[in-house]
N, C-alpha and C positions, 0 to 999 in steps of 0.2 A: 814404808815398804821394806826395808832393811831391817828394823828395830823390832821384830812379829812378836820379840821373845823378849821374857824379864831376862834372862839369864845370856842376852846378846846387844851387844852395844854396838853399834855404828856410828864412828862420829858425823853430825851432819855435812861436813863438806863432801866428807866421801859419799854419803849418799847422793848428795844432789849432782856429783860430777856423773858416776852409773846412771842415775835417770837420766841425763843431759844424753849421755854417749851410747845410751842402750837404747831409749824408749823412746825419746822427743826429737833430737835431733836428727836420727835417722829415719825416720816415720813422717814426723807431723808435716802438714802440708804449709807451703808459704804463700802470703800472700803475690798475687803477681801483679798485682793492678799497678804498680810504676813502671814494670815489664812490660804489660800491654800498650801502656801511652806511648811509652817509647817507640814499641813497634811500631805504633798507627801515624805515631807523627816522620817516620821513620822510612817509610814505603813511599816512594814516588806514584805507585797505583791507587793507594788510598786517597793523597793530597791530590791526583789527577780528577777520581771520581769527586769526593767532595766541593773540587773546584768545578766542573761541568753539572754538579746539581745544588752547587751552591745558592743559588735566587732561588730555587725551588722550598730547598730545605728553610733555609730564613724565611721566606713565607710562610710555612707548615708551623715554624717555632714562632712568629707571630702570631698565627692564628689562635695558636696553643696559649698564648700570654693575653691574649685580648679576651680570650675567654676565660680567664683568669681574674682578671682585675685589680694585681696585686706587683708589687714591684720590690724587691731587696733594694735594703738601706744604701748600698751604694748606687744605687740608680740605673744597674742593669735588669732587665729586664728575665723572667727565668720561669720555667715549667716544675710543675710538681710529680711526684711519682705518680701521685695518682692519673692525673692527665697521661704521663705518658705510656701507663698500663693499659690504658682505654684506647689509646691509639695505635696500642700494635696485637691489642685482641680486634678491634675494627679492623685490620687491615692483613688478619689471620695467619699474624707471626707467632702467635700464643698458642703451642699447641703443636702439635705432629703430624707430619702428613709423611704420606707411602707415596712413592713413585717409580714407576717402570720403566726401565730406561729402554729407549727407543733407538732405530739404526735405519739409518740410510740405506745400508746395505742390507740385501735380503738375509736373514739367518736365523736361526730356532729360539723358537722363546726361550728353551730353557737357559740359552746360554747369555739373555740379557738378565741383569741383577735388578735385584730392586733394593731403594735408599727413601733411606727415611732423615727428615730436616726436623729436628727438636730442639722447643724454645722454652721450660717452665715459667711460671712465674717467679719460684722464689730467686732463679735463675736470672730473670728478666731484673727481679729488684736489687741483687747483688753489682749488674751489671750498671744500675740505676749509680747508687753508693759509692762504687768505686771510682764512677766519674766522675762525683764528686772532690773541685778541688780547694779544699780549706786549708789554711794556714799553717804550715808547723808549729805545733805546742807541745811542751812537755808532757813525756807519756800520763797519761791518767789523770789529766786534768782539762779542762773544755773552757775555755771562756770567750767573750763574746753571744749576738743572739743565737738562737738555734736554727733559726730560721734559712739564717744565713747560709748553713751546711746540710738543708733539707732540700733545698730547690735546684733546679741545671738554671746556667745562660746559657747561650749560646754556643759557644764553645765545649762548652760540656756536653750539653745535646748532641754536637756532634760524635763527640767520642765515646758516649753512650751509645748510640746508633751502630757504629762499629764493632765496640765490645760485644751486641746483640748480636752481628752479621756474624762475628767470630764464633758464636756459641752454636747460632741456630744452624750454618752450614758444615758444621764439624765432622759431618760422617761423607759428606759430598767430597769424597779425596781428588776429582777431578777440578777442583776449582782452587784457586790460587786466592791469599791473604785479601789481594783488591777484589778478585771476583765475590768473594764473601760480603765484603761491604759495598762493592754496585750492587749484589742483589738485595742486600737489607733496606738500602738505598730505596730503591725501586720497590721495593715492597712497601715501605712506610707511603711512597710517593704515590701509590696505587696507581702505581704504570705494569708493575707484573705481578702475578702472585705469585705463590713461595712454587707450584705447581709446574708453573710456563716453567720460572729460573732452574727448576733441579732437571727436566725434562729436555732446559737446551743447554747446560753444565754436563750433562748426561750424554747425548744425542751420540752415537758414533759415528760420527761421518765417512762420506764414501772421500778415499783417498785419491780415485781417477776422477780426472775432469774431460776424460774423452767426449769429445765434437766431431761426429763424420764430417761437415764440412769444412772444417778448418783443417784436423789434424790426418784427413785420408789423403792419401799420395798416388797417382796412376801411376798399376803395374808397365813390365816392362811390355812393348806392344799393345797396350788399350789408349784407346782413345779419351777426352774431355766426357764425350759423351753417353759409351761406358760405363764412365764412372758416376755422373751423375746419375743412372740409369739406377747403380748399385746404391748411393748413398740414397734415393727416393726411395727405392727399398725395406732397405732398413730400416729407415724415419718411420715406415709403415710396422715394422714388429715388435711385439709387446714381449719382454723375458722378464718384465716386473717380479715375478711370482716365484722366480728359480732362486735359490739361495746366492748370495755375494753377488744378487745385482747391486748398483750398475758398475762394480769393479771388475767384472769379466770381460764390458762393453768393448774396449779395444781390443784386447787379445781373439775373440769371437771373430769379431769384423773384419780383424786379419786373414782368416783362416772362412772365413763365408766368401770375402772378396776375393782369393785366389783360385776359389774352387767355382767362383759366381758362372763362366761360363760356362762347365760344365754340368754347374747344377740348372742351365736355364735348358739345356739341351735334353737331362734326365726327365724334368716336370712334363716337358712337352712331351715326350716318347710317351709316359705313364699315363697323360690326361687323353691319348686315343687310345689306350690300350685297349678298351675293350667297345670302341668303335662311336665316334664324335660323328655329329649330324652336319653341325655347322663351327665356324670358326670360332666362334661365343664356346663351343661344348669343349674345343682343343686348349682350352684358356683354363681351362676348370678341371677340379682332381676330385670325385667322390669316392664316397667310402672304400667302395670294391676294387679301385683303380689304386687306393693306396693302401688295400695290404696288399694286393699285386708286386706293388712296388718295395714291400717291408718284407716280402716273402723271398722276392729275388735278391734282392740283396744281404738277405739271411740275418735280418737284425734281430727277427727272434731267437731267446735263446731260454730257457729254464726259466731264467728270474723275470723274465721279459718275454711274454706270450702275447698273444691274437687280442685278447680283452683291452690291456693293456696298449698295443697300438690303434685301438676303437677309439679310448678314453682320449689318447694325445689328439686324433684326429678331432674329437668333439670340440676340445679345449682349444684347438687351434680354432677352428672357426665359431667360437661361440663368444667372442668379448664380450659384448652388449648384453647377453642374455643368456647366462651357461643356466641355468636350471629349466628352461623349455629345451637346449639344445638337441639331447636327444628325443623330443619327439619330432624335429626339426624331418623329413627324411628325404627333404631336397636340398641340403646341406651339400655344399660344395667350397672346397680350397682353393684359393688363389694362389698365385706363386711366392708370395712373402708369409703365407702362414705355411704353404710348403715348408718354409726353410724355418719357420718355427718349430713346427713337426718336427724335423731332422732332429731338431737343437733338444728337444723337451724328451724326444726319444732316447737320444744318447746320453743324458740325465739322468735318466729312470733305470735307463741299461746297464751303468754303469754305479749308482747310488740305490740298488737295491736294500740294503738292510739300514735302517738309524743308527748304526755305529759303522757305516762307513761310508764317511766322502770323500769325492773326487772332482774336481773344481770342474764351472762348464767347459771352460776351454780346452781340457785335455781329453772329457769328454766329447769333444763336438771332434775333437783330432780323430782320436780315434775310431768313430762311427763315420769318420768320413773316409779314412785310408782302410780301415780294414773291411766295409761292408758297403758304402755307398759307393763311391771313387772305380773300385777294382771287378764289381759286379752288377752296376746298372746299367739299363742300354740307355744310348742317345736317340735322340730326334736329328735324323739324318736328312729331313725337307730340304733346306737350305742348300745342303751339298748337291742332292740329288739336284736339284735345279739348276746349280753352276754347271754341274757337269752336262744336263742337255745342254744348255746354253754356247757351252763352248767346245763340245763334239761336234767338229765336221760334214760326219756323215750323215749325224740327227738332222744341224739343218739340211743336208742333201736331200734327207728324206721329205723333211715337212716343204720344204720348196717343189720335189716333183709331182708329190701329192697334195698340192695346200688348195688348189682349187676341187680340188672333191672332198678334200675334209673339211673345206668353209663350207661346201654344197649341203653336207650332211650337217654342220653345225648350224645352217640356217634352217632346213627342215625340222630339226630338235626346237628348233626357237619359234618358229609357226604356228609347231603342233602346244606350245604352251601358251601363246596369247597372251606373255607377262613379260616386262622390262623394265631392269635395274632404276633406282631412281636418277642415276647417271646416266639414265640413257643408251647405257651398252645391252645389245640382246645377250639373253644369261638362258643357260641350260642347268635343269636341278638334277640334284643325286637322281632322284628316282627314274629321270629319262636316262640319264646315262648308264644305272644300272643294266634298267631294261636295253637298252642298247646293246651293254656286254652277253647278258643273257641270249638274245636275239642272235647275235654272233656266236655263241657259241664259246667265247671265253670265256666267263666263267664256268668252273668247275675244272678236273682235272681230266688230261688225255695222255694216256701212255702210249709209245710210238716206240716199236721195235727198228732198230739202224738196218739200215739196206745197204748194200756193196756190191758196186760197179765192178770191186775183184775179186774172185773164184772165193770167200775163207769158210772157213769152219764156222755152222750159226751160234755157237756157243761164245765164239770171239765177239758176235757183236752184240751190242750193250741194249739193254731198255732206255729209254730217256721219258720224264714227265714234264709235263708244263701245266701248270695248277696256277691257279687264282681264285682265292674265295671273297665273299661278299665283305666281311668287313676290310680286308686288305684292299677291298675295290673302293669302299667307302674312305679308308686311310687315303689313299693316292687322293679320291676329292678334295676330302676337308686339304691335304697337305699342299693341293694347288690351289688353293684358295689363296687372291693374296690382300685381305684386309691393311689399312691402316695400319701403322705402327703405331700402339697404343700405351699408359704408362702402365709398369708391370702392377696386375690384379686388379686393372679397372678394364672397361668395355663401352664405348662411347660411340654413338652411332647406331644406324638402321640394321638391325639383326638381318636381314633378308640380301641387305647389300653384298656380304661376304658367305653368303649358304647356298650361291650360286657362281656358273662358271662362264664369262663370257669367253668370245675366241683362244686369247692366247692363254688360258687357263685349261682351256678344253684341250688344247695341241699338249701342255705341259700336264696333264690327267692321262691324257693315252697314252705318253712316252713314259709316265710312272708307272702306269700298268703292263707297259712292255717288258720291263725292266724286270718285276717280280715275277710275271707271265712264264717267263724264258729264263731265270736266273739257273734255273738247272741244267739247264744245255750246255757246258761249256764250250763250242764251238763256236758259239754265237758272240760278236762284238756288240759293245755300246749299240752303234748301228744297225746291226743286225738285230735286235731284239724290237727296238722303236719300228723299223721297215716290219717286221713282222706284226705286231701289234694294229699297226695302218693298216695293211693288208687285209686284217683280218675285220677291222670294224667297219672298213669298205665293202666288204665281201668277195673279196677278188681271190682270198685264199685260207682255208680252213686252219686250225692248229695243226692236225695231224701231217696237212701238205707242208707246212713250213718247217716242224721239226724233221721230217721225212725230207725237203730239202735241206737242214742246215747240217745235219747227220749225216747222209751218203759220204760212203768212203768212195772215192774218186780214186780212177785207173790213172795214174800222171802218165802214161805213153798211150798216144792214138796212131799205133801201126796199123794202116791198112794197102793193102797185099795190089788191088788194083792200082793203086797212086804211087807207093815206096818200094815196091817193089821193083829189081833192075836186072835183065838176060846176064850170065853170068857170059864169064871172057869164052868165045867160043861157042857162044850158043845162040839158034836164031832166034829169031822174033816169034816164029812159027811153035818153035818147041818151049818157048818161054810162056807163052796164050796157053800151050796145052799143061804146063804146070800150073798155072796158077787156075784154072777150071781145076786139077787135083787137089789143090792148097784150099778152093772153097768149102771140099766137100771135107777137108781135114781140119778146118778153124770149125766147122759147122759143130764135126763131132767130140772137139774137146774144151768146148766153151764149160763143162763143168768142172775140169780140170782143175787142183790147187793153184790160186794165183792168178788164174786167167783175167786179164789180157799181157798183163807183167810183161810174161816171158815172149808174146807173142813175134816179135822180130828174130829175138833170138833163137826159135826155133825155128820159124819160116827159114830164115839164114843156114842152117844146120842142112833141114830137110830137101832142101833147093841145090846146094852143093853135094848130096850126099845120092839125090834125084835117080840119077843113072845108074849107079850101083843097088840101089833099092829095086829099081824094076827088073835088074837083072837076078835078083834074090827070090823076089816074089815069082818071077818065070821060075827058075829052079824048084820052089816049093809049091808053085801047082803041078809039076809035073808028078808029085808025088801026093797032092789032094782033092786032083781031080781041075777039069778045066774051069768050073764054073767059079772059083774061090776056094782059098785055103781055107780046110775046114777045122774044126777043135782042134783034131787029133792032131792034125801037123801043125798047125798054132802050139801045144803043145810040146810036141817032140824039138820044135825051133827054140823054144826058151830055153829047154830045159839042155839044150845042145849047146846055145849061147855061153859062152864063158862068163855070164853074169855071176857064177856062184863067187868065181877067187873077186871078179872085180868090184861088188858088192856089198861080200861078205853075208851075205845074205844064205840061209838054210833052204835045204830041195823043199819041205814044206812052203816058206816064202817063196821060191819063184814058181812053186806050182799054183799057188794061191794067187800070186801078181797074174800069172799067166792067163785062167779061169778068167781073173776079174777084167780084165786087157779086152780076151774078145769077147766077154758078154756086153760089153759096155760099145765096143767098134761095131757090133752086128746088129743094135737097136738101131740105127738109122737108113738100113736098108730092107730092100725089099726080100733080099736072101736070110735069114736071124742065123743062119748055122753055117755061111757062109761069108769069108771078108774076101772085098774086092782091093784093086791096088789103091785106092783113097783110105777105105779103112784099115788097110792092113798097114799103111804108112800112119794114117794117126793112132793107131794100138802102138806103133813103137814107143811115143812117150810115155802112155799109160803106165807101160810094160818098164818102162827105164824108173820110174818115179815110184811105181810101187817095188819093185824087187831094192833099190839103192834105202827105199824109207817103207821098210816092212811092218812098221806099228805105226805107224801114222794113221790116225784116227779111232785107234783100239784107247776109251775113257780108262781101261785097265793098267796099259803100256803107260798111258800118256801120264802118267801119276807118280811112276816111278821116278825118281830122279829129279835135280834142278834144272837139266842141260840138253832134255827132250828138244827142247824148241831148237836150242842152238846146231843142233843134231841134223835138225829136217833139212835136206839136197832139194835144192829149186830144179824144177824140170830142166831146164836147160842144162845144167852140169848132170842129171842124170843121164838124158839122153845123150851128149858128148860123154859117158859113161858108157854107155850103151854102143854107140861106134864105135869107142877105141876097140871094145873088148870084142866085137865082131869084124876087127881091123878093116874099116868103112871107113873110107879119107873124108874130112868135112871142107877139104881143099880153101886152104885161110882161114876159116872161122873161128876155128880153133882157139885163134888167142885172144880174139875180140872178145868171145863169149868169156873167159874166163878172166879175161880186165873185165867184165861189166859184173860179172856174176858168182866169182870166187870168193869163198868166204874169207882169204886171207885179205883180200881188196878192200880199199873201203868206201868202195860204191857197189857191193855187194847188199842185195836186200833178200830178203827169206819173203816169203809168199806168207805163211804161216805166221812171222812180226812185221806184220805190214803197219807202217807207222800211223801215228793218228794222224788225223783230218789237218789239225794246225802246221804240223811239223812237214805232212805233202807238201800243203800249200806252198809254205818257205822255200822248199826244197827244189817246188817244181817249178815257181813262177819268179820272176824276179820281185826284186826287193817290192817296188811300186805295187804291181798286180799282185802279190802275196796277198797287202794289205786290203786288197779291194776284191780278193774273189771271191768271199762267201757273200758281203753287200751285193756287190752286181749277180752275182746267182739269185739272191733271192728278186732283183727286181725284173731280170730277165724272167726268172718262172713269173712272175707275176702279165706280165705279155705274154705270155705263151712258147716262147723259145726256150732251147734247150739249153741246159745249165752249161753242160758239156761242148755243142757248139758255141757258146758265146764265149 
């Protein structure tokens, strides 16, 4: 290598040290087979496996010698290559195999590898050779037979068997020195093949060992039973199919059991959404009912469309049989594939593209807080029921009417000729519809408010009371009260719970009260159940009940023959003849802003002021003739009045008040162009109330401004306007009127903000009777007496 040339001389040492240091000693491979023994006898894993299939393997190596026939000169007993090349292509260590590693946890094929276990032969017979242990001799020389250094005993065998595990599982990085040789182990023993071993060497296992019954814990406030309730549940749903099951399995269950009561409330509202027959239909969720449900809650978004919420629904209810599912088209969800849905949607919602995941449980978080949690409605049954139960006035009501609603409830059960297998008479949807229908509740009735006091009809309000068929249908199924069953099963006689016997039917009518009337706000709990009754008895229409729950009520019942008192100085005789003038004066300003309000207070005024008025009125016939003052001096008296400074009020406005004063005084007699002394005494308020509030009632005026309202002078302080300014004593009343009726006062009320129904009532009645005036109104109108007297 060095010498290439005549004309170059290398001496050989020097050569042979450069090949040593250049070619051979850095290069050439060494043998390791005294490295290997060492190893193998070395490892506590190895000596443990060999010692647990020890009796096996010395069997296997007798078998292997008995069919043999042949024994080394020292007396042990030994295998040939050949034999043992036959017995590990028998038992298909000889040779290559592919395997696909496999995972517990759910995840994408591509990210499992595949491994391959290779064993050649010439591989196989080196491994043979080298466990061969013969004797140390000097290099290059052999003696003794040959025999002796061709064949394994025992012990050889074994360490050959080793050397083979070490070769054959060398690409299997998951397995350790002794795993190598159990599986070679077991592979010669034909307990596994090379397949099982790289496949459970491979396996990735799930790292959670979550058990809902062991490791679930009752939240704070849930019961034992609860929770068993939730972990039966679960046991019921399959999320096999989602990627990193069952590693999700805890963290999911967390976050399903906290939100579990509100999602048992959600499924219910959604499975009547669009109108259940019987108790079996409100247990169940079909297609239309859950995108209802995916719509309100806004889980659709771009990546995640309508087709898409179709597929989850199929898949949730199709385990047994997903390739008929969709021609399925009576397919229905239970409550535990509900919450699969949930789960599979927010999957899908959120792992849109194969390059990006997001584990289930942060998904299932966030389709629960951001779309299902904050925007789905509950099933309110249960509440609604406490609440009749333990309102008062509801039993008030069903007690004073419970013998003619059992009358009507056994008539319904007659005319059907059919009872529960329990034995209780049952009334079905379809009577009770038709009952509602017959009554008149269903459908809608609008009712314009009426007022017992003088206002403006713009002031008062429309009110409706509606109820449609399926909400009538909702209140049935929701008085239904079936067995408590386990969540998604149904056990028992369909026909038991799709009917309503007595105290179903009482708790059906008070649910239909409830929605019946929800728009009236004047109406209590009470009030809407007594209405409701009323009405399916026939004792009172919808329009009469809203028409009584609505009436604004006059809170003062002055009347003139009973409260009225001869003032100091006056007889009996002249006090008879006033109030015969006081009738024909309430007669003619009952349309008056406010009326009856003011009615005391004016009476008061006009009564003290009495005597000077008739001597007024003498005065101003002397100048419009005897029969009655007529326009003209009506007229020329206003406009004479010192209303303009006290008013403030323009000669247009009191010419205008004036006009309208005695057109309005001279409609109730038999003179029209003529006022007598009764209407010429009631044109004074007119006369005070229009000149002091001169836009009052102009839609043009009344527009202007925020402070219109607070603007308007209640007849009484105009009329005490009106006498000062024609210096007419109202001898004492003076100050009472304006304690009751001064806007600086704060029992000061304007006619025009006349307070609502709720706030009279407070105001007029004491604490007790507040709460009871509109119930006993409505049950008085229902006898016949008046709201008002009762």
């Amino acid at each position: 290598r060095e010498n290439y040339s005549a004309r170059k001389h290398v001496p050989l040492p020097e050569c042979v040290r450069l090949m040593l240091e250049e070619c051979v000693l850095p290069n050439a491979q060494r043998d390791s087979a005294h490295e290997v023994r060492a190893l193998l006898e070395s490892d506590e894993g190895v000596r443990k496996a060999f010692s647990v299939y020890g009796e096996a393997l010395h069997a296997l190596h007798s078998q292997l010698v008995s069919a043999k026939h042949t024994h080394m000169s020292t007396g042990k007993a030994t295998v040939t290559m050949g034999q043992f090349l036959d017995l590990l292509s028998e038992r298909g260590v000889i040779g290559s195999t592919d395997v696909r590693q496999l995972s517990e946890v759910r995840t994408p094929k591509h990210s499992l590898k595949m491994y391959r276990a290779t064993l050649t032969v010439p591989r196989a017979k080196r491994c043979f050779v080298d466990s061969q242990r013969a004797e140390e001799r000097p290099v290059g020389s052999f003696e003794g037979e040959h025999h002796v250094s061709t064949e394994l005993d025992y012990e050889e065998f074994l360490e050959c068997v080793g050397r083979c595990g070490l070769l054959k599982y060398e690409g299997v990085e998951q397995m350790t020195l002794a795993d190598r040789v159990t599986a070679i182990v077991l592979n010669v023993l034909g307990r596994m093949d090379v397949a099982s071993v790289v496949t459970a060497a491979t396996l990735v296992r799930a790292q959670s060992s979550f058990d809902p019954r062991r490791d679930s814990r009752p939240l704070e406030g849930e019961g034992e039973e609860e929770l068993a309730a939730w972990v039966d549940c679960w046991s019921l749903m399959d999320l096999s199919d989602i990627r990193d099951h069952p590693e999700f399995n805890g963290p999911v269950f967390e976050l399903l059991h906290q939100a579990f009561r509100d999602l048992r409330l959600i499924f219910s509202f959604y499975c009547k959404t669009l109108g259940a027959e019987t108790a079996r239909d409100a247990e169940l969720m079909d297609m239309a009912e859950w995108l209802v449900f995916i719509r309100e809650c806004r889980v659709a978004s771009k990546q995640f469309n309508r087709g898409l919420a179709e597929n989850v629904f199929v898949t949730a209810t199709s385990h047994a049989n997903r390739a008929t599912a969709l021609e399925d088209a009576d397919r229905r969800m239970s409550f535990y594939e509900f919450l699969e849905g949930i789960c599979r949607c927010a999957y899908f919602r959120e792992n849109y593209s194969a390059r990006r995941h997001v584990p289930l449980p942060e998904c299932v978080r966030l389709m629960l807080e951001e779309c299902v949690l904050p925007n789905a409605q509950r099933d309110s049954a249960h509440e609604v029921r406490a609440l009749l139960e333990s309102d008062e006035g509801v039993r008030k009501a069903f007690s004073v009417y419970g013998e003619a609603l059992h009358a009507l409830h056994s008539q319904l059960v007659s005319a059907k000729h059919t009872h529960m297998s329990t034995g209780k008479a049952t009334v079905t949807m379809g009577q009770f519809l038709d009952l509602l229908s017959e009554r008149g509740v269903i459908g809608s009735t609008d009712v314009r408010q009426l007022s017992e006091v003088r206002t403006p009809k713009h002031s008062l309000k429309m009110y409706r009371a509606t109820l449609t068929v399926p909400r009538a249908k909702r209140c049935f199924v929701d008085s239904q009260r079936a067995e408590e069953r386990p969540v998604g099963s149904f056990e028992g006689e369909h026909h038991v719970s799709t009917e309503l016997d007595y105290e179903e039917f009482l708790e059906c009518v008070g649910r239909c009260g409830l929605l019946k009337y929800e728009g009236v706000e004047q109406m209590t709990l009470a009030d809407r159940v007594t209405a409701i009754v009323l009405n399916v008895l026939g004792r009172m229409d919808v329009a009469s009940v809203v028409t009584a729950a609505t009436l604004v009520r006059a809170w003062t019942s002055f009347t003139a023959s009973s409260d009225s008192r001869p003032l100091p100085g006056e007889s009996e005789q002249e006090h008879l003849l006033w109030l015969g003038i006081w009738a024909e004066v309430e007669r003619s300003l009952t349309d008056l802003h406010g009326f009856p309000l003011w009615l005391k207070d004016v009476h008061n005024m006009l009564q003290a002021a009495h005597t000077e008025l008739r001597e007024l009125y003498s005065r101003l016939l002397r100048q419009g003739g005897e029969f009655g003052v007529d326009s003209a001096t009506w007229a020329h008296f206003a406009s004479a009045a010192p209303l303009k400074e006290a008013a403030g009020a323009t000669e247009e406005d009191l010419r205008d008040a004036a006009a309208l004063s005695f057109q309005h005084a001279c409609s109730s007699v038999d003179l029209p162009h003529r006022l007598e002394l009764p209407q010429f005494i009631a044109a004074l308020p007119r006369l005070a109330f229009a000149a002091f509030n001169p836009h009052f009632g102009d839609p043009r005026r009344s527009l202007e401004g925020s402070g219109d309202k607070a603007k308007i002078r209640p007849v009484p302080l105009a009329l005490l306007g009106l006498l000062d300014a024609m210096s007419i004593s109202a001898i004492g009343t003076q100050g009472a009127v304006l304690a009751r009726v001064s806007p600086t006062s704060p029992k000061a009320r304007s006619p025009r903000a006349a307070p609502r129904p709720a706030d009279r009532d407070a105001r007029a009645l004491p604490a007790s009777k507040g709460r009871r005036h509109s119930f006993s109104g409505l049950l008085n109108m229902a006898v016949g007496r008046s709201p008002r007297t009762s």
